[in-house]
N, C-alpha and C positions, 0 to 999 in steps of 0.2 A: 376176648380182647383184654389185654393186661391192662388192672387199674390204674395206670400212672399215664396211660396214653388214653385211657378214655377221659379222667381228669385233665389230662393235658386239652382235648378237649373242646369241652367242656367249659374251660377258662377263657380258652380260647374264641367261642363263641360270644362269652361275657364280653372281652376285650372288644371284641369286634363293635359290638355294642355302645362300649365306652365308647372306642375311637370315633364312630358315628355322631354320639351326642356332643364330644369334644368340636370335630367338626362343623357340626348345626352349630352347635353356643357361638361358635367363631362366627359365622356367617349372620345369625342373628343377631352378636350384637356390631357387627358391622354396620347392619341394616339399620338398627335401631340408630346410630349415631349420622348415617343420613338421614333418615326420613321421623322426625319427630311427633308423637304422637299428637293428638288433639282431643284425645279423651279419657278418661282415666276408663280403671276396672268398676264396676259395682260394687256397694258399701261392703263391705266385709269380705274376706280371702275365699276364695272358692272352691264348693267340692270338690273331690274328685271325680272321674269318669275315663274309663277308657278311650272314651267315644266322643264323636266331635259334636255328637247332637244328643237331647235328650233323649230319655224312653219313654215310652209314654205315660202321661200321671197316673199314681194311686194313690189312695186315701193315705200311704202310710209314709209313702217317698216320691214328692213332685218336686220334678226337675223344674229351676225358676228361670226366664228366659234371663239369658246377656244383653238382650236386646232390652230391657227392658229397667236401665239402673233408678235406684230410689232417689228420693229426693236429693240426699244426705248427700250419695254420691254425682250427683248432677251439680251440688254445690263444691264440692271436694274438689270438681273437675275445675271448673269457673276462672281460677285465677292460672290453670297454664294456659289456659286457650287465651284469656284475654291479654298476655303477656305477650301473644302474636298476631293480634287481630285490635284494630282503632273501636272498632264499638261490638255491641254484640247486638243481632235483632231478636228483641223478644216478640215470638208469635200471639196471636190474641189466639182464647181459647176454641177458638172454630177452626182456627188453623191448622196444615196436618204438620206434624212430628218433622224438625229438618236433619237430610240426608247426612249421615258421618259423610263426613272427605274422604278422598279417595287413600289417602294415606293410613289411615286407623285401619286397625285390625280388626277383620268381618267378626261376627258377630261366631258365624259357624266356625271361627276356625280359633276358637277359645275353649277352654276346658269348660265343660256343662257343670253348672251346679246340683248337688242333689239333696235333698230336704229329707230328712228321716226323720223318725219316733225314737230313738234309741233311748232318749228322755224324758218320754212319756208324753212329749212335747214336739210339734213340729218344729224344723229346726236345722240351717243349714249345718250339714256334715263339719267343714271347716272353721264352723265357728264357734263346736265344741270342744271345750278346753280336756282334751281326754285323745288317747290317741284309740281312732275306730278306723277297721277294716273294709269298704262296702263291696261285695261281690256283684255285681246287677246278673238278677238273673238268665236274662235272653241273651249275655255272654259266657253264661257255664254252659248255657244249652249248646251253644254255636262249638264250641272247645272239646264239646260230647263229657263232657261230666258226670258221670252218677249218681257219684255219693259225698258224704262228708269229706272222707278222707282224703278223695281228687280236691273239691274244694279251696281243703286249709293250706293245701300245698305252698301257696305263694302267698302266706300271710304271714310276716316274719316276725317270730319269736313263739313262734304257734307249731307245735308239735301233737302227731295222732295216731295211734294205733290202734287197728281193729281187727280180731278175732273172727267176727263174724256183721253182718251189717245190725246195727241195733247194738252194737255192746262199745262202743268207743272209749280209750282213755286218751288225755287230752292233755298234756303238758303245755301252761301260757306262762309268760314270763319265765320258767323254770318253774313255777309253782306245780308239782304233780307228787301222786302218792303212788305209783306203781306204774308199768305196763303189760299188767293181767289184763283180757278183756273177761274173764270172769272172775276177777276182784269182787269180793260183795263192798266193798270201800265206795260212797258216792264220790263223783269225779268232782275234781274242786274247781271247775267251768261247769257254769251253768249251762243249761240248753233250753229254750225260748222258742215258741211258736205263736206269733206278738208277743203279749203280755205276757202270757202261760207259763210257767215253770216247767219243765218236765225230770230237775233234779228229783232224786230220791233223799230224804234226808234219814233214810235208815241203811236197808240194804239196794247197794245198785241194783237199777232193772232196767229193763231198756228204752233207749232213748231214739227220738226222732233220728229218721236217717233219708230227711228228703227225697224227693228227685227232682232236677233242678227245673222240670217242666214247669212251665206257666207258677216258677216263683217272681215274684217282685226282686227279691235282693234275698242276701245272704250276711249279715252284719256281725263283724269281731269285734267283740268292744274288749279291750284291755283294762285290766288293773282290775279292783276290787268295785263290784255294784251293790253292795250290801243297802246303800242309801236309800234306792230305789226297787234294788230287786230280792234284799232280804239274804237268806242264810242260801239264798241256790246259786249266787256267783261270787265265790270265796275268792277265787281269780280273776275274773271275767265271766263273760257269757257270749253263747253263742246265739244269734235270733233272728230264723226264718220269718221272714216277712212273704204272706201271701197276696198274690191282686185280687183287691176286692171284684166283685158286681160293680159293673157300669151299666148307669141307668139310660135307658133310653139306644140302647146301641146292640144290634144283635151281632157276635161273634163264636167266631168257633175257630179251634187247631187241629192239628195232630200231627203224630211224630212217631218215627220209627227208627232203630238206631241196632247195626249189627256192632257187634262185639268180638275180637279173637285176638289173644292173648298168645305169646309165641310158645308151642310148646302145650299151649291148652286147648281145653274145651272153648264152641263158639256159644254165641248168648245174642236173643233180638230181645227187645225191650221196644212198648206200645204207647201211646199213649192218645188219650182225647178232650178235649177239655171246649164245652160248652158256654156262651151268656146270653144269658136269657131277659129279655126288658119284659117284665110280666105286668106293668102296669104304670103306661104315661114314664114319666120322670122319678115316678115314688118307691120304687119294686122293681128289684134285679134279682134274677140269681145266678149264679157260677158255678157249674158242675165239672168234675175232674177225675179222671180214673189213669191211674199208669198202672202197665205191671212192668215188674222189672226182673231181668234174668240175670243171673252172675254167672260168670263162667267158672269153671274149675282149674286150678292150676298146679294140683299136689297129687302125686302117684305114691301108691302103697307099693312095695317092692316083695314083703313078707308080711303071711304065708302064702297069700292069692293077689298075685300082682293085679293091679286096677290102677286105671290111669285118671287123673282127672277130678278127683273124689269128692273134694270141695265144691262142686257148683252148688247153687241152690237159686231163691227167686221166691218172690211176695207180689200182692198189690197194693194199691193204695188210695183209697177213697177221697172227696174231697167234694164238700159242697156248702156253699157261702149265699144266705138269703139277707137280702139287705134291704130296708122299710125305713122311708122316711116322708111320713104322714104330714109334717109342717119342713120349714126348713130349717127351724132349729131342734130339732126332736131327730134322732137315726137309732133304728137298732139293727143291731148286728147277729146272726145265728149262723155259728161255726158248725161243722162238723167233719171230721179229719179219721182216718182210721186205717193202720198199715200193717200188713201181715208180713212173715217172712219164714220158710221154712228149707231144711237141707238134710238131707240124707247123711250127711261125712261132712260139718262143718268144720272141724279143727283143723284150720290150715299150719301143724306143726310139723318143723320137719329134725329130723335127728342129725341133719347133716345143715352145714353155714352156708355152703356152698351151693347145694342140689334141695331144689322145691319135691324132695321123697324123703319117705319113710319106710324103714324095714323093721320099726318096733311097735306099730300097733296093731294091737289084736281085737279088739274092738271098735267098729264106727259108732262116730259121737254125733248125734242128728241134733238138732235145735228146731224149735218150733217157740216161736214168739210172735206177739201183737199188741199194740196200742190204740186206743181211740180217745179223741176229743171232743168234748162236746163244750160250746161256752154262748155266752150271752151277752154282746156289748149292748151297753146304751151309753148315748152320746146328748147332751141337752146343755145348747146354749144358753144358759139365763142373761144373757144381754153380748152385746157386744165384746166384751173383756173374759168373761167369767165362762166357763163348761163347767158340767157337771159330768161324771163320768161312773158306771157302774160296769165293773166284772165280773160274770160268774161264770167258774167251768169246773167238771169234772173229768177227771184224768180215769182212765183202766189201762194196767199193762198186766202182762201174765207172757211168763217165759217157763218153757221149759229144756233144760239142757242136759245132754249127757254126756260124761268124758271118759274113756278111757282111763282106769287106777288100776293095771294089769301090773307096769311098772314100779308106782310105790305101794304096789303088796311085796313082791317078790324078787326087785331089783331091772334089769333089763334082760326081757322075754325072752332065750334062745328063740335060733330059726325055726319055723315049724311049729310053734307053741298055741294048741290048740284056742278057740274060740270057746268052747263050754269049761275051759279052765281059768278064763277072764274075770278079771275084779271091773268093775264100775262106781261110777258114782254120780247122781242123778239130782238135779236143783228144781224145785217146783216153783215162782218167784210170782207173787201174784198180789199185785196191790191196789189202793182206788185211793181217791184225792179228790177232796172239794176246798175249791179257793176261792175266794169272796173279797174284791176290791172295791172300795170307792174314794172317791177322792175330786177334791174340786181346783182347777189349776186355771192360770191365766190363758186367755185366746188369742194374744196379738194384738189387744186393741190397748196397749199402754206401754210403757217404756219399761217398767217391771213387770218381769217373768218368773214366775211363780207356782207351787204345788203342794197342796196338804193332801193325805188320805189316809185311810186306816185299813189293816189288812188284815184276814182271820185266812187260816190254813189248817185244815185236818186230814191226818193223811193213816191208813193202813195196812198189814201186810201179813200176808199168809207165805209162810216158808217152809219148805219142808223141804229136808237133805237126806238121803239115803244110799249109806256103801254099801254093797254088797256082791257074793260073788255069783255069776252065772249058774253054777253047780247047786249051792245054793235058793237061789233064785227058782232053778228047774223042780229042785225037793219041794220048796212050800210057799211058793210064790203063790200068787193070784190066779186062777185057774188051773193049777197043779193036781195032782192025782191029790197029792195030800191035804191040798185046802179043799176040794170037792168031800172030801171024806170028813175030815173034821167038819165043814159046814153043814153037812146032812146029820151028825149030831148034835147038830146044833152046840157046838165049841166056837170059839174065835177064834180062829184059825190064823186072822190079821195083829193080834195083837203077839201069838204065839213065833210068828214071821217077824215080826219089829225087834223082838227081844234074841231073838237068836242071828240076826244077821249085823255085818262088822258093826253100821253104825246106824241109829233111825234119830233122826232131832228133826223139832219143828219149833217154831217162835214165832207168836201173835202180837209183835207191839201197833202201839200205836202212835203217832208224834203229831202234836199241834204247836203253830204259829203265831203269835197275834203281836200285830205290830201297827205302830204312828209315827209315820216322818213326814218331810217338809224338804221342801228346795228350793230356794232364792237367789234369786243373780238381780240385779241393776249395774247401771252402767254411770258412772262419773266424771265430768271434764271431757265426755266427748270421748276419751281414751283406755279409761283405766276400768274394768268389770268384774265385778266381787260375787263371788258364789256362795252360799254356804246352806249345806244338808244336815241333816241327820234320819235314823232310825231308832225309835228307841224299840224294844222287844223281847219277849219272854218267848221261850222256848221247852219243849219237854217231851222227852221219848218215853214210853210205860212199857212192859209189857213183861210178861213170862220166858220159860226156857225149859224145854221136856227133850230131855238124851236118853235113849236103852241103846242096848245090843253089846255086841260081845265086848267091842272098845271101848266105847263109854262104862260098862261094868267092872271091868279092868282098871277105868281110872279111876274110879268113885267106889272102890270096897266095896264090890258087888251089888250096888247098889243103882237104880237109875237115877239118872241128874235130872233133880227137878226142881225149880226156885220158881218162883210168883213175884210179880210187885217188883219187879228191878225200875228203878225210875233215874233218869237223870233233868234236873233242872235248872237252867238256865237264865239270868238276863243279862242286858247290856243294851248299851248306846252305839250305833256307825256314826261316826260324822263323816262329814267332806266341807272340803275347804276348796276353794280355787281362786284362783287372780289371774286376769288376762290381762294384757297390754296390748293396745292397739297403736304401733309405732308408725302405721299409715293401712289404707284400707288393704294393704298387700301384704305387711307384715307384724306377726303377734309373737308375742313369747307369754306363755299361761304357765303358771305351777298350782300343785296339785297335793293335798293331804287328805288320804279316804282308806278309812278301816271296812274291810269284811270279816264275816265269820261264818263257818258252818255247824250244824247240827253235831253235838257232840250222840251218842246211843250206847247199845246195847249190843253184843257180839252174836253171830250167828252161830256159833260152833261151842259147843260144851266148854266150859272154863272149870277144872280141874285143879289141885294143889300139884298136880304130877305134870301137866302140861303146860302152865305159868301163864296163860290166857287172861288176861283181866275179864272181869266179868264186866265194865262198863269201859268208856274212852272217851273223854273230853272232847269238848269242841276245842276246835282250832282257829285263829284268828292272825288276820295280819294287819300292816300299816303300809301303806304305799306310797311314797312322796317321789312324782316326778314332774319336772322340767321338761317344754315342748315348745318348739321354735315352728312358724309357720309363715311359708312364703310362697309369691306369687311373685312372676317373674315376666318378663317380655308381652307385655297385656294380655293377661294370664293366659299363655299360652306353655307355660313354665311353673311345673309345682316341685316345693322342692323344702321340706321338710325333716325333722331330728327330735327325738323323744329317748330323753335322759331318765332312766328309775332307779329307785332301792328303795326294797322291800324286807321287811322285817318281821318275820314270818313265828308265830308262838304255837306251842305246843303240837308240830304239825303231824297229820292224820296220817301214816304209813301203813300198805299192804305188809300183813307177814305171814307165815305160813308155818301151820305146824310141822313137828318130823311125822314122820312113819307116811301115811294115809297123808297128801298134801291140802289140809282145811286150811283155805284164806281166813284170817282173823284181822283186827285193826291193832295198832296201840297208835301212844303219842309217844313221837320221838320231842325231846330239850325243845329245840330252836334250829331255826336256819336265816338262811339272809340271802337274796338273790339281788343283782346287780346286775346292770345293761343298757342297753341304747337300742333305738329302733330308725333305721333310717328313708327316707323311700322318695322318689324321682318321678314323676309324671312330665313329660314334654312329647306337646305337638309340633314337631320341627317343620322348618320353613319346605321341607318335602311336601306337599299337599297331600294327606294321606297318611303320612308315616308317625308314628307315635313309640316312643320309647319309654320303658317304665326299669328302674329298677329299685328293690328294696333290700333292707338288709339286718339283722338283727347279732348284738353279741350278749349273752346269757351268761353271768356265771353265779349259778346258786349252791349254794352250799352250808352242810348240817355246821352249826354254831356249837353246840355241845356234844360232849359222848354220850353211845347210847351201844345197849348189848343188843344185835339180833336174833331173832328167834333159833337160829341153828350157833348162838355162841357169839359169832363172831364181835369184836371191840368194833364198832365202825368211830372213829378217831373224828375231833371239830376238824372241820373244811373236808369232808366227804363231800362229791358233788351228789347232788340228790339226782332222785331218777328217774328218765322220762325227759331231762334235761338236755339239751342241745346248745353246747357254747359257741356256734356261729350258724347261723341261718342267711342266705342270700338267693335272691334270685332276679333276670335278667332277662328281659322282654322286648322284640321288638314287632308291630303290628304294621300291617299296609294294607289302606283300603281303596280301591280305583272304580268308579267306573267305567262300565268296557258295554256302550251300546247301551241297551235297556234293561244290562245284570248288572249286579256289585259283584267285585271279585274282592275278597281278605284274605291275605296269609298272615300269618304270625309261626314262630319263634323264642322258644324261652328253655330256658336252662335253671335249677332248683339245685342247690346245694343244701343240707341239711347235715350239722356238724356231730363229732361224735357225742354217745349219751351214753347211759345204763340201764341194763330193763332194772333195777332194782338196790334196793340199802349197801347191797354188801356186794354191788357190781358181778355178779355173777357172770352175765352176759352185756358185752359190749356192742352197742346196736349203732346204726345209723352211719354216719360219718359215711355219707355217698352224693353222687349228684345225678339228676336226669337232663336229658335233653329232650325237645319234646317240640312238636311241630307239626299245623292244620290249617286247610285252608278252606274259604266258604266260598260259594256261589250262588248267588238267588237274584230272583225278579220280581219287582212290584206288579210289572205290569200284564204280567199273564194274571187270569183268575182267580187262580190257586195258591197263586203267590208263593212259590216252590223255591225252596235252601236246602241245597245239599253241603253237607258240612264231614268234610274227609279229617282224620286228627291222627298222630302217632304218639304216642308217649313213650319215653322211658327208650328215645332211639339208638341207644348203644346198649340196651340190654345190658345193664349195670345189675348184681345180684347184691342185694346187703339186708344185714339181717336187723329187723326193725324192731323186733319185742323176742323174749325167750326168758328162760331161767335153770334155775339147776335145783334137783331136787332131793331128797333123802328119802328111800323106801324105811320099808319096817326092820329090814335086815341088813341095815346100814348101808347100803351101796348109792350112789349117785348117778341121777342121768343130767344129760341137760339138752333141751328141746331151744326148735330157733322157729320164730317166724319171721317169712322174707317178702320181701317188696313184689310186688307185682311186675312179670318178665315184660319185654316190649309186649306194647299192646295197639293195634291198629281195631281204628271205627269210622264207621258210614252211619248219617244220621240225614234222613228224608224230613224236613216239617213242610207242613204245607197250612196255608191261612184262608179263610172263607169271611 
């Protein structure tokens, strides 16, 4: 189908949309200028939620009933009611609760509040001055969602590419340094499992990649969290919130979910998930296993056609014991662990147009995993005050291998044997221990409060090795030749490192230690002052060992070996904020909050011939935005606007050397990114019908010149890359009763504007839209309590290419590789509840 008619569309579905909401807004406020209310909303502007009722509580996000407004706003309400009414009856306290009128808006047919952690703190969503994304989990499950990258989709100003699952780069605001997913660059969003960091502050390694089974929620938080979360959300962060253990309650799931891709391999994906009351009210625990399959969607064309290449599939462990021996005393033991492994992950393709390839000679298989392990304790010391202790350690270890056939020798002729193949292979293997503590306010005063102090030790084993198949066969690792040399007792391993293209390894280490603080009060009833900081020292160590043929070449024969490279670090985050509360429906808050990230150490030999810095500074920004917040038709109407500029120092860029393509970092000058975020929630006077749309415009761009690694001038006002200058998309949901089922359809369309995979625009990505559409059907009142959840994505098979680059072999020639979106993809997903 020609793109200008699937866009047409496309728009035209948004339209449709619109003309719906235009519609209701008429009708509503029709309604509202007959029939006047008699009750206001509850104190403060309210979450969001798709959904006209809550989910049900977790420790980390409880929905607060509507039904249920505070004091504050029972007085707030007082003088319109008595403006229609000669007296009011006050009930005596044995008396029950009197009935709204028939006039006020039900209780269920108002947007659900929802209480998150995002601040360490519970804390309605709406009436953080910051603009946050909430995904609820048992609506990605229902939508058949997988992974990250389904996710972020309709989270506007939020951009993601993935290579494989576990390697994501992550463009927020415009803030991004590449879209390699084997960058060794850390992504400048964080990624969060609670508390947890799972940034790397040296070399990327892999990161959480959920499945959205029996998650709590899925939280965006925008702008810079340095205050709170330290040097791991230079941007933002991203933060899987899991359900805890419910005490006293036994439950159990499961779920099953085919997968088929047009044009691909199919994929079922399992899951089970456990609670266990092991003891009265005191002891729960929560047990969880999904495995998950990905389907394949990339055909090799030369020299041995294979269709499909890309699949691959992990699992993922999951289990939460919860003890709380008094009622102010809880602890908490995490344990989390996800594997992932593929035959042919490189989903690149040589063509923009077609998910194949006819230039590689080599498959590139991946085998990675992480696990978590941590330790909450939670301890009231009175009514006001918690005390609160972290401990977790983090393990990741990747290993990949890619295809370097092309930048040996240019682009392979047909036919070009497999034992004549270059490669090149990442070992990525790190551990993490983090250590929180911190004492913050509980809700029992009008100041809201947190001190704590943070220690982070983190290290990592790296090894990179080029070399070519041929090679490889003469004196590899169980080779005729290392058999021999080892029976005379020679090193036969070290004689392999030195003679093949490239052998480097690098053991740093980087620690953390940091003390902030966050305070907010509130004054005159209306006006709310926030203010943060971080103060904290930083410092990455560690050595760097190069042989083999190209390293000798660079270094006068010589292996490259330095000790003791160190970079260190301090500085202060603050954050500033001011809210105004211009009635319980409407705020306007501004916002001043610096991040930064870990400056290091390069993974690849630094040379006088190759012009690789041997270290690279950390990078820092400022972020000052404006955010309007509004509730509207007794909140049944959310309807919100989020103004930023960002001013971005020294920022952290993928580069890449010629010959052999080694990712390295530098700092480019400065950039500046500019925007607006906008987003609609209404439950229209349709019973059932809800429409959402958001929408984001980004334009970030380098502030000074700077030279690229292959030469190029990139000129002030480059757009940086990863970057998306208009993001939107447009939703409409219907839920009905039909007998003793629920029936939900939905409808939504994603636009995602153009970007660059990179500095010097190489390849031009993005700039596409999806249409996408699923409906559910389940019943409480069978047993089993059975949802079938049917979903299409991507329903005009729109092709665009979302990440690539262009490359320089050793004998000057250039290729350029694309990777593309995922073709239409239809899924059937069975959960069933005990």
């Amino acid at each position: 189908m020609p793109k200008s008619i699937e866009r047409t569309l496309g728009h035209s579905a948004t339209l449709l949309i619109l003309a719906c909401a235009t519609i209701g807004t008429q009708n509503a406020a029709a309604q509202a200028v007959d029939e006047a209310p008699t009750a206001q909303s509850p104190a403060g502007p309210q979450a969001e939620q798709s959904d006209t009722a809550s989910p049900d509580p977790t420790p980390d996000e409880t929905p607060a009933s509507p039904e249920a407004p505070s004091a504050e706003a029972g007085a707030a309400a007082t003088p319109a009611v008595a403006d229609r009414l000669d007296t009011i009856p006050v009930p005596s306290a044995s008396a029950p609760a009197p009935v709204p009128p028939p006039d006020s808006a039900p209780a269920g047919d108002q947007i659900a509040e929802v209480v998150v952690t995002a601040t360490k703190r519970k804390k309605s969503l709406r009436d953080i001055p910051a603009s946050i994304t909430e995904f609820d989990g048992s609506k990605l499950e229902e939508q058949g969602k997988q992974n990250l990258t389904d996710y972020l989709q309709q989270a506007p100003g939020v951009t993601l590419t993935s290579i494989a699952p576990s390697f994501p780069r992550i463009s927020m605001r415009g803030i991004s340094t590449d879209t390699s997913g084997l960058s060794p660059l850390p992504s400048p969003t964080g990624i969060f499992i609670g508390d947890v960091a799972f940034s790397d502050p040296y070399i990327s390694n892999v990161q959480p990649d959920l499945a959205a089974f029996d998650l709590a929620s899925v939280d965006v938080l925008k702008g810079p969290q340095g205050t709170l979360f330290g040097g791991a959300a230079l941007a933002g962060a991203i933060r899987y919130v899991l359900n805890d253990p419910v005490m006293g309650e036994w439950q159990a799931r499961a779920f099953t979910q085919y997968e088929r891709p047009q044009g691909g391999s199919s994929a079922l994906s399992s899951g089970v998930m456990a609670n266990l009351p092991l003891y009265s009210d005191r002891l729960a625990l929560r047990v969880g296993y999904v495995r998950r399959n990905y389907p394949g969607v990339l055909d090799l064309t030369d020299p041995t056609p294979e269709k499909n290449v890309d699949h691959g599939g992990g699992n993922q462990y999951r289990a939460i014991l919860a003890w709380q021996p008094i009622d102010a005393l809880e602890f908490k033991l995490t344990h989390l662990s996800q594997t992932y492994s593929a035959p042919n992950a490189s989903p690149v393709s040589d063509n923009p147009d077609r998910r194949e390839n006819s230039h590689q000679v080599l498959p590139a298989p991946v085998d990675n995993k992480f696990q978590l392990d941590s330790l909450q304790i939670n301890w009231d010391i009175s009514d006001s005050v918690r005390a609160v202790s972290l401990s977790s350690y983090t393990t990741k270890d990747a290993t990949v291998l890619a295809d370097a056939t092309a930048a040996l020798i240019g682009q392979p002729p047909p036919g070009y044997p497999a034992a004549l193949g270059a490669f090149e292979t990442f070992d990525d293997n790190s551990r993490a221990f983090a250590q929180e503590l911190r004492l913050q306010s509980n809700g029992g005063g009008p100041l809201d409060w947190l001190v704590g102090a943070y220690f982070y030790d983190y290290s990592v084993n790296f090894d990179l090795l080029a070399d070519t198949i041929a090679h490889q066969t003469l004196l590899g690792h169980d080779s005729v030749l290392d058999t021999l040399l080892s029976g005379l007792s020679l090193d036969a391993s070290t004689l392999y490192d030195k003679t093949s293209l490239l052998y480097a390894e690098s053991k740093p280490k980087a620690q953390e230690r940091a003390l902030f603080f966050d305070i907010s009060d509130t004054f005159w009833d209306h006006l709310e002052l926030e203010a943060g900081a971080r103060v904290y020292s930083t410092q990455v160590k560690g050595g760097f060992y190069g042989t083999g043929v190209l390293a000798l070449a660079e270094n006068g024969g010589q292996d490259i070996h330095y000790e003791n490279n160190a970079i260190k670090e301090n500085g202060v985050s603050p954050k500033f904020t001011a809210t105004w509360h211009f009635s319980h429906d409407i705020s306007v808050y501004t916002q001043a909050a610096r991040g930064f990230r870990f400056g290091g150490l390069q993974s690849v030999p630094s040379t006088p011939t190759n012009h690789v810095p041997p270290v690279y500074k950390s990078d820092s920004l400022w972020n000052y935005e404006i955010g309007l917040r509004t509730a509207w038709l007794e909140n049944r109407l959310h309807a919100d606007l989020t103004v930023f500029d960002i001013e971005y120092k020294d920022p952290q860029l993928g580069q890449t050397t010629t010959g052999l393509p080694f990712n390295y970092t530098d700092n480019v000058g400065g950039a500046r990114s500019k925007g607006l975020e906008a987003n609609m929630l209404w439950l229209t006077p349709i019973h059932g019908l809800t429409l959402a749309l958001d929408g984001a415009l980004t334009d970030s761009r380098t502030t000074k010149p700077f030279t690229a690694s292959n030469g190029d001038e990139v000129s002030p006002g480059t757009q940086m890359p990863g970057a998306a200058k208009s993001q939107y998309s447009a939703e409409a949901s219907y839920f009905v009763p039909v007998g003793v089922f629920d029936l939900g359809t939905r409808v939504n369309y994603v636009y995602i504007g153009k970007g660059y995979s990179d500095i010097v625009h190489s390849v031009a990505i993005n700039d596409y839209g999806t249409l996408n559409a699923g409906i559910t059907f389940g019943t409480s009142a069978w047993a089993l309590q059975p949802m079938l959840a049917l979903n299409v994505s991507n329903i005009l098979d729109r092709t665009a290419v979302v990440a690539g680059g262009t490359g320089t072999s050793i004998i000057q020639t250039s290729a350029t590789s694309y990777q593309l979106n995922m073709p239409r993809t239809y899924s059937a997903r069975l959960s069933l509840s005990f």
